[in-house]
C-alpha positions as CSV (number, residue, x, y, z in Angstrom):
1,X,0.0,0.0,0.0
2,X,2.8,2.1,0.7
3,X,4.0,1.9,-2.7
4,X,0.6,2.5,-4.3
5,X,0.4,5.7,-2.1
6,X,3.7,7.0,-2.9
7,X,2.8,6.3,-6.8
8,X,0.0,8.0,-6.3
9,X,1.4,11.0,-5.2
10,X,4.1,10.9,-7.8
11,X,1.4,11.0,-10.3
12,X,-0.7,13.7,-8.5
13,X,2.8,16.5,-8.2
14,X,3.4,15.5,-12.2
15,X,0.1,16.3,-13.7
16,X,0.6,19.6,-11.2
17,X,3.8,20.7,-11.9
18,X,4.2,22.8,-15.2
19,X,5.5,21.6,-18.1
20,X,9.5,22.7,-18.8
21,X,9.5,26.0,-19.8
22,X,6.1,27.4,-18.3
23,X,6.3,29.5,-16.0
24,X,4.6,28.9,-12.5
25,X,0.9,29.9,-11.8
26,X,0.1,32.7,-10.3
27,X,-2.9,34.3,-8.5
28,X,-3.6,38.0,-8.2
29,X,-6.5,39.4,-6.3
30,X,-7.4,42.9,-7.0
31,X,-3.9,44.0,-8.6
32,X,-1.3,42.1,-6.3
33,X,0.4,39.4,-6.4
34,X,-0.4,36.7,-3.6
35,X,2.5,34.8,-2.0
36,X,1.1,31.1,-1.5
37,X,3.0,29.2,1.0
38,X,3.7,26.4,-1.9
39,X,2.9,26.9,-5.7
40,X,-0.4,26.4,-6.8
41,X,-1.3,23.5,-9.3
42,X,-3.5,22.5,-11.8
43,X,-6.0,20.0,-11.7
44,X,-8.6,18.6,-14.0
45,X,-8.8,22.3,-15.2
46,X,-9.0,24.0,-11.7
47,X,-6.4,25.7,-10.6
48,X,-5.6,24.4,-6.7
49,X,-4.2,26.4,-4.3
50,X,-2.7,26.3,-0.4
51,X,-4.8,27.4,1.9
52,X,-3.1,28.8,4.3
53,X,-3.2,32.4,4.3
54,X,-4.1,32.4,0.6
55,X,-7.4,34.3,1.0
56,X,-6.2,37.4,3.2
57,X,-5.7,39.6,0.6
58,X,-9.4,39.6,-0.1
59,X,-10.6,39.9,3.8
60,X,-10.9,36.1,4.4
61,X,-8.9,33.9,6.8
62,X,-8.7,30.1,6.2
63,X,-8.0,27.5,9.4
64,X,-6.6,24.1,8.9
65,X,-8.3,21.7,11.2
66,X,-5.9,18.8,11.0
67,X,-8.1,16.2,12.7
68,X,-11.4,16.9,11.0
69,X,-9.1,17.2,7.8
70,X,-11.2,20.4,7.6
71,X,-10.6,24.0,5.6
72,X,-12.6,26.6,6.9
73,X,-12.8,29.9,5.6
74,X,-14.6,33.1,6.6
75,X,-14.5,36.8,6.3
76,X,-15.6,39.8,8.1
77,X,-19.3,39.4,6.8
78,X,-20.1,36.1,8.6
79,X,-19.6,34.2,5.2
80,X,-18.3,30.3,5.5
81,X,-17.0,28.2,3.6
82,X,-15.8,24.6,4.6
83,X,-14.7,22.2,2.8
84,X,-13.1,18.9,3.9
85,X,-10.1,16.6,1.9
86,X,-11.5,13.9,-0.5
87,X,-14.8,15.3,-0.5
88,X,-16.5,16.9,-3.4
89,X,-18.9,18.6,-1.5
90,X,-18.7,21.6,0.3
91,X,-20.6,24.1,2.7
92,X,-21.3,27.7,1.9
93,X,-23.3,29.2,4.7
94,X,-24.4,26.2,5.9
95,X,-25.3,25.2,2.3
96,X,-23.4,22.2,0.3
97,X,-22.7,22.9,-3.1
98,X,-20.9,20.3,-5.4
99,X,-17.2,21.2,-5.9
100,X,-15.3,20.8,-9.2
101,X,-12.7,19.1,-7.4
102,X,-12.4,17.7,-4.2
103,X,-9.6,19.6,-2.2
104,X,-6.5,17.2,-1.6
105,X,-3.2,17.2,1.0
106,X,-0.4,17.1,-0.4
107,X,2.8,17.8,2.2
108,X,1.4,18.7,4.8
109,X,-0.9,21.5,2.9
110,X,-4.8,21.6,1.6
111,X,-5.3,22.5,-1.2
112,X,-8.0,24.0,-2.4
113,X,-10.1,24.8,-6.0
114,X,-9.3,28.3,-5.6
115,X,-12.2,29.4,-8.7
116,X,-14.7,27.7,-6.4
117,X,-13.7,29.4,-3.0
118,X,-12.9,33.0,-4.4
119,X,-16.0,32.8,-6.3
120,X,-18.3,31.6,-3.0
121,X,-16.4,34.2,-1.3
122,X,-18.0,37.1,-3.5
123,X,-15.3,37.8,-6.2
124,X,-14.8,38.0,-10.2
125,X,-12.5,35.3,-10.9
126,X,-11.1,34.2,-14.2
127,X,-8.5,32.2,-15.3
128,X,-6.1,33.4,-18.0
129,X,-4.4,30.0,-19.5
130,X,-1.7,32.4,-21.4
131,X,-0.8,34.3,-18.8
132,X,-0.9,31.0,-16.7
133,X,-2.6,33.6,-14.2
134,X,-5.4,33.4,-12.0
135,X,-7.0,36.6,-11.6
136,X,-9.3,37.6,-8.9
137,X,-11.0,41.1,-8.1
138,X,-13.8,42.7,-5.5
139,X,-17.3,43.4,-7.4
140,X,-19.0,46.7,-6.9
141,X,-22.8,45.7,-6.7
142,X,-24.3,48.9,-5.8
143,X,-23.7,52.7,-5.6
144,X,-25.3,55.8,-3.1
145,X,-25.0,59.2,-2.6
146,X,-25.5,60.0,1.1
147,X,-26.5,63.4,2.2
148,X,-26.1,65.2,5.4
149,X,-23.9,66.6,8.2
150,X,-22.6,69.3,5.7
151,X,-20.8,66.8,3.4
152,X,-21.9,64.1,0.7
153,X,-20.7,60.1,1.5
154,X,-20.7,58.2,-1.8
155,X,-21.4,54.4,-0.6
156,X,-20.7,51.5,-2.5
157,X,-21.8,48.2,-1.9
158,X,-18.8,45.6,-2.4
159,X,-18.0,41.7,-2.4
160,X,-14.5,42.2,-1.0
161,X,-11.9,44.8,0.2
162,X,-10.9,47.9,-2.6
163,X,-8.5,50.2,-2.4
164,X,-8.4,54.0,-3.1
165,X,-6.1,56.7,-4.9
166,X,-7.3,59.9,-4.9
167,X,-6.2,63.0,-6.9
168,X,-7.5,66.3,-8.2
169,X,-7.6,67.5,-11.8
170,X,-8.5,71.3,-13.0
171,X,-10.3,72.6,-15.8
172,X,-13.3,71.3,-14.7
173,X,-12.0,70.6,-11.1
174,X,-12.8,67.1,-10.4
175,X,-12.0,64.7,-7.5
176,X,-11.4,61.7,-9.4
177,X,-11.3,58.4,-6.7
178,X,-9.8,55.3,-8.3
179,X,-11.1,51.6,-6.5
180,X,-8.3,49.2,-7.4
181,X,-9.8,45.8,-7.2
182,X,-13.5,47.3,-8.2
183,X,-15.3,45.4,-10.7
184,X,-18.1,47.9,-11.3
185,X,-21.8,45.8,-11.7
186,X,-23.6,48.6,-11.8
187,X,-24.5,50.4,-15.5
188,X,-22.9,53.8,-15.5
189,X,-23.8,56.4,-13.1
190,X,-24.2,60.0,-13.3
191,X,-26.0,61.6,-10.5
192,X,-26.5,65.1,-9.7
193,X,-25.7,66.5,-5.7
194,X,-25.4,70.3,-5.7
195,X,-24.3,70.5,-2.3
196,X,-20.7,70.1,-0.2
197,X,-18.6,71.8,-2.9
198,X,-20.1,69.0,-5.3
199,X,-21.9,69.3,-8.8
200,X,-22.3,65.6,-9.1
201,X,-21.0,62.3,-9.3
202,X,-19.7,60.0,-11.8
203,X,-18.5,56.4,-12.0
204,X,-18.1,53.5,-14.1
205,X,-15.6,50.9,-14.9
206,X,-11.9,52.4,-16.0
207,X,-9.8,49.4,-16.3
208,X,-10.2,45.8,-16.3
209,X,-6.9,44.7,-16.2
210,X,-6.6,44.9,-12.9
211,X,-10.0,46.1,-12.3
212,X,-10.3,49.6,-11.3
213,X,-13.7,51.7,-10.9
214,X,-13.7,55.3,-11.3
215,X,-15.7,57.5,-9.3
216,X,-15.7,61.7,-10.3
217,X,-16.9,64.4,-7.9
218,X,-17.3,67.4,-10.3
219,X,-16.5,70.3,-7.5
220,X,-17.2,74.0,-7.9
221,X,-15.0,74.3,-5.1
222,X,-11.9,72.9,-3.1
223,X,-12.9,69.9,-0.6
224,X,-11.5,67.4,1.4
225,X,-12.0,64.0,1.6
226,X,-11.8,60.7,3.5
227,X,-13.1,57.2,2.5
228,X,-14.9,55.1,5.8
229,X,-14.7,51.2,6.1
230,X,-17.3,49.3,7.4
231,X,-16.6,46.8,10.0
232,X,-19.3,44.3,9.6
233,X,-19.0,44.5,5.9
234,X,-17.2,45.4,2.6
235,X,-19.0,48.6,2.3
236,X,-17.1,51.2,0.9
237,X,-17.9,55.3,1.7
238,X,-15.9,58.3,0.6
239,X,-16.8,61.1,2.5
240,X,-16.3,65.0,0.9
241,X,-17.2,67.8,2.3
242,X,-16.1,71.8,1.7
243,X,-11.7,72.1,2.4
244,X,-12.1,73.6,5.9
245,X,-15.5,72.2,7.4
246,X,-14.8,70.1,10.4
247,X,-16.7,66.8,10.3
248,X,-20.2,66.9,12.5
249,X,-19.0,63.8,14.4
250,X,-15.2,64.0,16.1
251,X,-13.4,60.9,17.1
252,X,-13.2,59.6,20.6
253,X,-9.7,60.7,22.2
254,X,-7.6,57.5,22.5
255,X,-5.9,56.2,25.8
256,X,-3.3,57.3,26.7
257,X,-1.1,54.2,25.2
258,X,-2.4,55.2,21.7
259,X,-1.0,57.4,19.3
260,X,-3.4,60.7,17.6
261,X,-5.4,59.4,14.7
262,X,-4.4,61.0,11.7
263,X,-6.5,64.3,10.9
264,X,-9.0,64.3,7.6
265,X,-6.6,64.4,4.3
266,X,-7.0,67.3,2.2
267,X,-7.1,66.7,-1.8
268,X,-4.8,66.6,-2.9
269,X,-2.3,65.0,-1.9
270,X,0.4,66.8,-0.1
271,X,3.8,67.0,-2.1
272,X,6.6,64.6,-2.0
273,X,8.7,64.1,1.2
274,X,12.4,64.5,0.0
275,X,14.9,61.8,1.7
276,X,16.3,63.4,4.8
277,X,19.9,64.2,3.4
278,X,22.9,63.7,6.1
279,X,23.9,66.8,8.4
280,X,26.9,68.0,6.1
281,X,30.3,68.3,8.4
282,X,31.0,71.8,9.8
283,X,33.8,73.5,7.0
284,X,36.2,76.2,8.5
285,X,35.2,79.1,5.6
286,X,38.0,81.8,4.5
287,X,37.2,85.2,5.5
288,X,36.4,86.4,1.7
289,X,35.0,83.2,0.5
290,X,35.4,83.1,-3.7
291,X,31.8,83.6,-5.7
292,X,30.2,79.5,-5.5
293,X,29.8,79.3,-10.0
294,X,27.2,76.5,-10.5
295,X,28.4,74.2,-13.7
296,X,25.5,73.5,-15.7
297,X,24.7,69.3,-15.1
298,X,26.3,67.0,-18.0
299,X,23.6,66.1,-20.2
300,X,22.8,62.4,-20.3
301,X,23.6,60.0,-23.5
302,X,21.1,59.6,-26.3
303,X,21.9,56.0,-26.5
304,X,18.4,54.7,-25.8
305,X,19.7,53.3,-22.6
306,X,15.9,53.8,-20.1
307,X,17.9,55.5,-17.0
308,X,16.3,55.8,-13.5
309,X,17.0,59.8,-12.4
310,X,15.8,59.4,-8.8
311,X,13.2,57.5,-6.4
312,X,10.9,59.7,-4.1
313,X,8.5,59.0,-1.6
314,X,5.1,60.5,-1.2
315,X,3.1,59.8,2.9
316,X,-0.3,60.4,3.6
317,X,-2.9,59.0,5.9
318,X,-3.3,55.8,4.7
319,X,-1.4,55.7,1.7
320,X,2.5,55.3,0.9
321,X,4.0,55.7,-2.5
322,X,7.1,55.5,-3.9
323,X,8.3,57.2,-7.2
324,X,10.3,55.3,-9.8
325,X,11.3,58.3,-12.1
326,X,12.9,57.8,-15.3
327,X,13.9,58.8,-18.6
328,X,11.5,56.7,-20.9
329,X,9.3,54.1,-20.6
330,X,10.3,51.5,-18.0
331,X,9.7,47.7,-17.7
332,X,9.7,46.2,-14.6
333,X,9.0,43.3,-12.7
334,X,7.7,43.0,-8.8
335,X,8.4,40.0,-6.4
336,X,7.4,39.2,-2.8
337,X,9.9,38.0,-0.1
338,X,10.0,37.1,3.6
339,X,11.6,37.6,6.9
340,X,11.8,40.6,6.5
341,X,8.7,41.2,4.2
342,X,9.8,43.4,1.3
343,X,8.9,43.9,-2.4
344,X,11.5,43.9,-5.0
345,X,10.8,45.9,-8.4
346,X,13.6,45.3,-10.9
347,X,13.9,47.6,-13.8
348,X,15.3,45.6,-16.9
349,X,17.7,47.2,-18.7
350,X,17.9,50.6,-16.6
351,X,20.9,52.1,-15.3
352,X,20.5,54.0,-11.9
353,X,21.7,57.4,-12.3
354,X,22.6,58.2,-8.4
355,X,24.7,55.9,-6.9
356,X,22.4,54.7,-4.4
357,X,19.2,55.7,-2.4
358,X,18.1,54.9,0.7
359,X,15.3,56.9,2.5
360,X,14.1,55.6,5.8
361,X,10.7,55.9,7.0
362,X,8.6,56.5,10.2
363,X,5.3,55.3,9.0
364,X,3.1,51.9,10.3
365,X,3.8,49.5,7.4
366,X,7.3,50.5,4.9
367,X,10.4,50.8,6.7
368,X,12.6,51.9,4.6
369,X,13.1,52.5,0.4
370,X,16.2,51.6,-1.1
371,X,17.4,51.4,-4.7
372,X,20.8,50.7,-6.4
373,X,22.2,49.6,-9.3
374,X,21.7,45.7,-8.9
375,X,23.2,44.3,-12.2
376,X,25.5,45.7,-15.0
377,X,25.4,43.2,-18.8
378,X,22.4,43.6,-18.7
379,X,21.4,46.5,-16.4
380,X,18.8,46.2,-13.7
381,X,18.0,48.5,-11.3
382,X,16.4,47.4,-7.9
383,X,14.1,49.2,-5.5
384,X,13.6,47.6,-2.7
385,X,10.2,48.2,-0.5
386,X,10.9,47.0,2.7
387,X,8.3,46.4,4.6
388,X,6.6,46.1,8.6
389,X,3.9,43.3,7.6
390,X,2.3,42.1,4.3
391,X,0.1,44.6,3.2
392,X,-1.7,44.9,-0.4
393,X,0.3,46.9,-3.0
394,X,-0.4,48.6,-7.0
395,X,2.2,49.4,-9.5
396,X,0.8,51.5,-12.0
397,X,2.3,54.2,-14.5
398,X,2.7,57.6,-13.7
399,X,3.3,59.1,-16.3
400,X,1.7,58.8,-19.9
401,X,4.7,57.6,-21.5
402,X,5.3,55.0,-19.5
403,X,8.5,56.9,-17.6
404,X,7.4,57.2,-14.3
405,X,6.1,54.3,-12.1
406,X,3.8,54.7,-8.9
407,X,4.2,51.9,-6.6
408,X,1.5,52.6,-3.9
409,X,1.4,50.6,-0.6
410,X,-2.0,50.4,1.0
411,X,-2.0,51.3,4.9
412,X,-4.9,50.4,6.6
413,X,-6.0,52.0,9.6
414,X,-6.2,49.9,12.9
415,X,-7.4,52.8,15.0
416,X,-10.6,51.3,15.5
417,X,-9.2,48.5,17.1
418,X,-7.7,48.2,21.0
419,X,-5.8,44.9,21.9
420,X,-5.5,44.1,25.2
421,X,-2.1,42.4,26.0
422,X,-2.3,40.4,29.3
423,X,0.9,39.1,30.1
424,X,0.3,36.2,32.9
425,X,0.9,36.3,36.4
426,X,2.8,39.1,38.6
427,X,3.5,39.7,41.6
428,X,2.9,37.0,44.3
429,X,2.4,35.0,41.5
430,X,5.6,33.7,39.9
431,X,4.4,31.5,37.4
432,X,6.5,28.8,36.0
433,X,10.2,28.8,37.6
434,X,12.9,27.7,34.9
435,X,15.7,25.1,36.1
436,X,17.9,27.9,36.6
437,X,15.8,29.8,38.2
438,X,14.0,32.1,35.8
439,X,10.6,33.4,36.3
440,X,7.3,33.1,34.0
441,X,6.2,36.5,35.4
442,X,9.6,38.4,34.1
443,X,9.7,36.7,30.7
444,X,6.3,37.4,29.5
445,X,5.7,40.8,31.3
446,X,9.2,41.6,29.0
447,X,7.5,40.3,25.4
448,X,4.4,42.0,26.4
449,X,5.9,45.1,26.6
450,X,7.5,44.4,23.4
451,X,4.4,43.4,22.0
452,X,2.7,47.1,23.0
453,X,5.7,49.1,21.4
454,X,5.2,47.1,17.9
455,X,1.4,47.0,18.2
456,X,1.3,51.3,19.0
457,X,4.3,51.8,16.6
458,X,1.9,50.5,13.7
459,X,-1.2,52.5,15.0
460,X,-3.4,50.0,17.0
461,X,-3.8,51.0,20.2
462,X,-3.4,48.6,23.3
463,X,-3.8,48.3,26.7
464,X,-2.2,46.2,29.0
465,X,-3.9,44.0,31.9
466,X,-0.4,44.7,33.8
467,X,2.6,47.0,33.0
468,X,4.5,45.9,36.2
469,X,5.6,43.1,38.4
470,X,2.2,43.0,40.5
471,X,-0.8,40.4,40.6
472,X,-4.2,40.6,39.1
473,X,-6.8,38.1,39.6
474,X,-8.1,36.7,36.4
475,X,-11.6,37.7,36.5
476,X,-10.2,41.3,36.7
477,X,-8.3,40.8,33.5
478,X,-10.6,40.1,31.1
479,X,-12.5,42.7,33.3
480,X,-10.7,45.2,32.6
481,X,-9.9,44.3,28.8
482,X,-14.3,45.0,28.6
483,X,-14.0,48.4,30.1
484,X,-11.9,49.4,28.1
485,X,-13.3,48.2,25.1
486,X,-10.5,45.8,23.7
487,X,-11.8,44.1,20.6
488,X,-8.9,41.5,21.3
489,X,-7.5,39.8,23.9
490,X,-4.1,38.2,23.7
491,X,-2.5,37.0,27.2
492,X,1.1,35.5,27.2
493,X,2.7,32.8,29.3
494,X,5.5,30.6,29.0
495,X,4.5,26.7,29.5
496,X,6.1,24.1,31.8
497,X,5.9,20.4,31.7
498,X,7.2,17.5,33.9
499,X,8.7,16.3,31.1
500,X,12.1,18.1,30.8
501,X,12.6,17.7,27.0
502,X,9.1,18.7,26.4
503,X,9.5,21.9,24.0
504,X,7.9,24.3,21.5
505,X,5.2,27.0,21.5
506,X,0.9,26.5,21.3
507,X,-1.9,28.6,21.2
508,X,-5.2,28.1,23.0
509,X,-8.5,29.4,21.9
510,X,-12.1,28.8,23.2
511,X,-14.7,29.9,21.1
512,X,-15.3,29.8,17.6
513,X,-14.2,33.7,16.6
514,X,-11.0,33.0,18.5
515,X,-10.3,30.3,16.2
516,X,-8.5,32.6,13.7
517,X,-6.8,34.4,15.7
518,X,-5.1,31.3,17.3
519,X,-4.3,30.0,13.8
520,X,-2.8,32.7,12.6
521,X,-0.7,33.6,16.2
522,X,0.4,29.5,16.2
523,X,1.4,29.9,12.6
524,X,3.8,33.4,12.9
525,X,5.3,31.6,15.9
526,X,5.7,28.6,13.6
527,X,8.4,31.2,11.8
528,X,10.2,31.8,14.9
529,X,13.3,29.6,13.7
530,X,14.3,26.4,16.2
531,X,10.7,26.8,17.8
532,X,9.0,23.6,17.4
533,X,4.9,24.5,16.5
534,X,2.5,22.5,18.8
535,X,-0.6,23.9,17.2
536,X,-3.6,25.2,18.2
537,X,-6.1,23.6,21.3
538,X,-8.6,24.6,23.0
539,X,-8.6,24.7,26.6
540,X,-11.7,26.6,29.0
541,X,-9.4,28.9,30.8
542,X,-10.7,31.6,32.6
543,X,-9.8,34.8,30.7
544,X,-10.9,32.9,27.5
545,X,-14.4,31.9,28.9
546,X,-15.0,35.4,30.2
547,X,-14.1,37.6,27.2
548,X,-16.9,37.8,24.5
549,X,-14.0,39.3,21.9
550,X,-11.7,36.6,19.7
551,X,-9.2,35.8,22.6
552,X,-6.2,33.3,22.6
553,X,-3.5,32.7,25.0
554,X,-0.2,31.8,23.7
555,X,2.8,29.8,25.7
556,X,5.5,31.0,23.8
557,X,8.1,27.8,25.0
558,X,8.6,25.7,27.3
559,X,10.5,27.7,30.8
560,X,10.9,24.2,31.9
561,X,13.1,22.9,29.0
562,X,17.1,23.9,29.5
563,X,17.7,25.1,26.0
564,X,14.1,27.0,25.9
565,X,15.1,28.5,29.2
566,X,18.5,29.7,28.0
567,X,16.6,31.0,24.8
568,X,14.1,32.9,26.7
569,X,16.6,34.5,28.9
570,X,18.0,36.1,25.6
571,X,16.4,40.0,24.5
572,X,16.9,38.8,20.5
573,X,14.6,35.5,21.2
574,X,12.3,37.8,23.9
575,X,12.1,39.8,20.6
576,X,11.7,37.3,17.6
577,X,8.5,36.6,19.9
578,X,7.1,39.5,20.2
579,X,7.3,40.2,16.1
580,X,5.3,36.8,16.0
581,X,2.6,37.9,17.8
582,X,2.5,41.6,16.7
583,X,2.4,40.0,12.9
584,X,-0.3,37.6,13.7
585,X,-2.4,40.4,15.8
586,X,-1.6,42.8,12.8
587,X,-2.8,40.0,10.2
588,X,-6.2,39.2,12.2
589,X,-6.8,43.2,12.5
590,X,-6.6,43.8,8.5
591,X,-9.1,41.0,7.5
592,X,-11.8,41.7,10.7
593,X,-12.4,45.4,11.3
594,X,-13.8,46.5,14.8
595,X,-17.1,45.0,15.6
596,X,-19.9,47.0,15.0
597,X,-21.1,48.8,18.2
């Protein structure tokens, strides 16, 4: 039988795996690339994909449930979708519906008919056999305008998450809002306002490769504008009202962990943040200094070489960009990589006039741009996007022949949200006590706190159920989590067995919401390397049973183990865990909003 199975298998990765030559599949929801933890495959025409964080991108979250040999999938709206390996039936809302083909397991991985899943999920999904490309997008199903307050909300009704750039054009002056990732249902609308500094509205589909929707505001004066997403569901609003006019309904002030939300943006855009240049060394200057003469720049070669003359960086609220500038049209190419996230744009043939860039920046997802001359015979330029956690991205041209390239980084806000960290025990209350003595109550109080300064560094505000070495009962932590509104609980300990070799890190969850969260937290933990993953259980502890928000609590390793002991008494393993957890907090937070009050 063993044999047979391993024939079998043989059989399955061969029919999969591309012929020589082709290039791999890929899938891209709403403009981006995803990054699928294995490749995906073809199979009796459907194209079959991992799991496992596959769906995020478009606001789902998939859970493996290795026992029931279950994939279950859901997004912010309360849509399911389960489907189980070998069977060729699967549940949407609670309703089966025949599959195409029966998801499979294959190293370890489910995969799933990604066509079927995207589609039950809400999308516009077609498959593009040239391009070997499986392209996904968000549909637009309805559009409003909303009046009231002083300003106009234009609402549309969509099947998954869209992004927008916004920009003003004059002669008319418009407001012109792109959706990347908005398959427009809808015929065209036109529909006259007269209020708020707006005439009326347009919108219709743009582009369909990616998708893009349009939406005009024809303004007879200067505005601002914001766009609101809902929490409980993909509905998309962008709010205008007259440049100046404070919105009728402020923000509540944040505690005093959080950092200010960012103010309205004005349209447009503010102008490009230069890189910070270096603070020049102080020069002794002669007393009658000579007349500085400015030579003229040396012109560069007609030789029909592209060359890149600089990269720039534009911040708003909720939007990064980064400049590519060049001389003539530019091809490019983008790629994803890990630990650290980053993306990669490499410009074939270009030659990178400076000698190299690199401009750091404060903001909650890119950490820094760089770009260089990568390759000489033949030339390729690199920027280099790095980047704080996954996010969704565009690359579009800025210019109209081709010599410019926008690559725009989508920023969420978390603002809405408030984590509560709880790190476990205190005071009288050691916890677990490692063979050489360490504590449980020192090592998780320490990744808590580095927890907090990643989480509020990003944006999301947090509070913590203890910020020193002193003891709270449970029922006060989750207690105190509710009054102050946390929409997620995540409490940190450090296990301990009576097995001395016992090792590795776990998550435990209770209810059913919490289930995500745990999967996700297990999994970024799973990337710590030399940290064996344990998975995800389910245990009734107390500050589990008594929060009524997706709660986990995670022992990081085993304080009982010598080598785990040793590891947690280092500030670079106290830190690798803390990124875990902020990424898999960050990673639950984009694809589930704040629950609707």
């Amino acid at each position: 039988m063993r044999v047979s199975a391993l024939w079998v298998l043989v059989a399955v990765l061969a029919a999969a795996s591309p012929a020589a030559g082709q290039p791999a599949i890929r899938v891209v929801v709403n403009g981006s690339p995803v990054s699928l933890a294995v490749p995906a495959m073809m199979q009796a025409g459907q194209v079959m994909i991992p799991a496992t964080r596959a769906f995020e991108t478009f606001g789902a979250a998939a859970v493996w449930l290795p026992a029931e040999r279950t994939v279950l999938i859901t997004n912010r709206t309360g849509r399911t979708v389960q489907l189980r390996v070998g069977d060729p039936v699967a549940l949407v809302n609670g309703q089966a519906r025949s599959l195409p083909v029966a998801p499979t397991l294959i190293g370890g991985h489910p995969f799933v008919p990604a066509q079927f899943v995207f589609a039950a999920l809400g999308a516009w999904v077609r498959y593009d056999e040239a391009e070997r490309t499986l392209h996904v997008a968000s549909q637009i199903m309805a559009i409003a305008v909303q009046r009231g307050g002083g300003a106009i909300r234009v609402v549309l009704d969509a099947t998954g998450p869209l992004q927008a750039q916004m920009r003003t054009l004059l002669e008319p002056d418009r407001l012109v809002v792109d959706l990347h990732g908005g398959a427009f249902r809808p015929p065209d609308q036109d529909l006259p306002v007269g209020e708020a500094g707006v005439v009326r509205v347009r919108a219709a589909q743009f582009q369909t490769k990616p998708y893009i929707t349009r939406v005009v505001f024809d303004l007879r004066e200067p505005v601002e504008a914001r766009t609101v997403v809902a929490s409980d569901s993909f509905e998309f609003a962008i709010e205008v009202r007259p440049r100046g006019q404070a919105p009728a309904v402020q923000a509540p002030v944040p505690p005093p962990a959080a950092v200010p939300p960012p103010a309205t943006v004005p349209v447009p855009p503010p102008a490009a943040v230069p890189p910070p240049a270096p603070a020049p060394e102080p020069v002794a200057l002669p007393e009658q200094p000579e007349p500085l003469v400015l030579l003229p720049p040396e012109p560069l070669p007609d030789d029909g070489i592209p060359r890149v003359l600089q990269v720039r960086v534009e911040q708003a609220a909720g939007r990064f960009r980064v400049f590519i500038e060049g001389t003539m049209p530019l091809e490019y190419a983008v790629r994803e990589f890990l630990e650290p996230d980053r993306l990669v744009i490499d410009l074939a043939g270009a030659v990178f006039v400076p000698v190299k860039q690199e401009i750091p920046v404060a903001g909650p997802v890119v950490a820094e741009v760089r770009a260089a001359q990568f390759q000489v015979d033949p030339n390729i330029t690199r920027v280099v996007v790095e980047l704080r956690r996954r996010t969704a991205y565009t690359v579009t041209p800025g210019a109209a022949d081709g010599s410019v390239l926008v690559v725009e980084i989508h920023e969420p806000s978390l603002r809405a949200h408030i984590v509560a960290i709880d790190a476990g025990h205190g005071g009288r209350d050691p916890g677990a006590i490692g063979p050489t003595g360490l504590y449980e109550k020192e090592v998780v109080l320490d990744i808590a706190q580095r927890v907090r300064e990643l989480l509020v560094r990003s944006g999301v505000r947090v509070m913590m159920t203890r910020e020193t070495d002193t003891f709270v009962e449970l029922a006060d932590r989750s207690r105190l989590a509710r009054a102050q509104g946390a929409t997620a609980f995540v409490s940190i300990h450090a296990n301990a067995s009576t097995r001395p070799a016992a090792n590795g890190s776990e998550t435990y969850y209770l209810t059913p919401q919490s289930l995500v969260l745990a999967q996700m937290m297990q999994e970024e933990l799973g990337r710590v390397p030399g940290l064996a993953n344990r998975g995800v259980r389910t245990a009734n502890f107390q500050v589990l049973r008594e929060n009524d928000v997706p709660a986990v609590l995670v022992e990081v390793a085993y304080l009982s183990n010598v080598d785990e002991e040793a590891r947690l008494r280092a500030a670079a393993f106290r830190q690798r865990l803390a990124e875990a957890v902020a990424r898999a907090v960050h990673r639950f937070l984009l694809i589930y909003p704040v629950p609707a009050s």
